[in-house]
Residue, then its C-alpha position, 0 to 999 in steps of 0.5 A: x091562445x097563441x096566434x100566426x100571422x097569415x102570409x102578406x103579399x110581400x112588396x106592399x108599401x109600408x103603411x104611414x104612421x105618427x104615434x107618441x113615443x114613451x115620452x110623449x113625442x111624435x114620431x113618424x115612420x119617415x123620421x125612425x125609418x133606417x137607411x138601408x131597411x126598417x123593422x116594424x114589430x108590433x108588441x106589448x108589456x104583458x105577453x109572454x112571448x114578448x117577456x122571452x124575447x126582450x132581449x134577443x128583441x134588443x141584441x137584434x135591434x143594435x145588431x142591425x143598427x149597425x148596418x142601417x135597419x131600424x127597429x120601431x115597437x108598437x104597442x096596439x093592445x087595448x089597456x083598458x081591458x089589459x092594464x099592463x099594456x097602458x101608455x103610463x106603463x110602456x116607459x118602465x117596461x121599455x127603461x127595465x129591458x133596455x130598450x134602444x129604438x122607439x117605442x110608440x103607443x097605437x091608442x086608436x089601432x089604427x096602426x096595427x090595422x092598417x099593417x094586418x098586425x095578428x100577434x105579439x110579437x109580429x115583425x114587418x121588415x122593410x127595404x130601403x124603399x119601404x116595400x115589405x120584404x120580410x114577415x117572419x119571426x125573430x128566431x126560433x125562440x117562443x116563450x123559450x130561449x131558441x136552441x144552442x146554435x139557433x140562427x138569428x132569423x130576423x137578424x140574418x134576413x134584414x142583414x141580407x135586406x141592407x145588402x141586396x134589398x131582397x129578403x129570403x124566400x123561406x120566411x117562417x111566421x112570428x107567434x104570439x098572444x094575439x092583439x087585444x082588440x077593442x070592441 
C-alpha cells in the first residue's frame, strides 16, 4: 500500500548522520553535504516507485550538482524480511541505475527515524545552512514516467533553494511503499 508523507515543520535542522556507503565507507552528512543545499532521500532496491524513477532520480542529482545541492540515498528497509534491500545488494542496484551520489545503508533505522522518514522514496531538501526547506516529491511521476511537459519538482525547488535558500511554498508530498520497519 503506497504511503504520503505528513507535512515537517519546515525549518528543522537536518539531523546528523555517519552511515557506510555501498563500499563499506563511512560517510557523514557534513562530508556529503553540497554547498548551496543537500537533498536527502530515503530509498530501497525493491519498491516500485523507486524502480520508476531511478532515472529522473539521477538526471535530478547531476542537475543539481551543477549548482551546488547534493544528493545522498539512504536505504532504511529492514533486509531481513526484504532480502532485496540488504547491504550486499545495494552496490549492483546502485552500479546498474547508474548512481552518481552516495548510497548509505541504515542498518539500525536510526537515520530514517530521526528524519520521520514515511516512504520510498522520500526527499528532504535542505539549504546551505541545513534547515529543512523542501519536503516534496520528484515530480509528478509515481510508478509512472510523469506526463509530457511535467515539471521537475525537485529540481526546480532546490535550484531556487541554491539561489535564495528559500524553497517554494506550494510543496506536494512524495509517495511510495512505506519503510519496512522492523519489529
Amino acid at each position: 500500500m503506497a504511503a504520503v508523507p505528513p507535512p515537517l515543520e519546515l525549518g528543522l535542522d537536518a539531523p546528523d548522520f555517519t552511515l557506510p556507503d555501498i563500499d563499506g565507507n563511512q560517510v557523514n552528512l557534513a562530508d556529503a553535504r553540497g554547498e548551496k543545499g543537500t537533498v536527502v532521500v530515503f530509498i530501497c532496491n525493491h519498491c516500485p516507485y523507486v524502480k520508476a524513477i531511478t532515472d529522473r532520480l539521477v538526471a535530478a542529482a547531476d542537475a543539481m550538482k551543477a549548482f551546488g545541492v547534493n544528493m545522498i540515498a539512504i536505504n532504511s528497509n529492514d533486509a531481513d524480511e526484504y532480502p532485496e534491500d540488504g547491504f550486499a545488494k545495494m552496490k549492483p542496484f546502485a552500479e546498474k541505475e547508474g548512481f552518481s551520489f552516495p548510497y548509505l545503508h541504515d542498518e539500525s533505522q536510526a537515520v530514517a527515524r530521526a528524519y520521520d522518514a514515511v516512504c520510498t522514496p522520500d526527499f528532504f531538501g535542505y539549504n546551505a545552512d541545513m534547515k529543512l526547506v523542501y519536503r516534496g516529491r520528484l515530480d509528478e511521476g509515481r510508478k509512472d514516467p510523469p506526463p509530457a511537459g511535467a515539471k521537475p519538482e525537485l529540481v526546480d525547488a532546490m535550484r531556487m533553494v541554491a539561489e535564495t535558500g528559500k524553497a517554494p511554498d506550494d510543496q506536494i508530498p512524495s509517495m511510495g511503499c512505506s519503510i519496512k520497519w522492523k519489529e
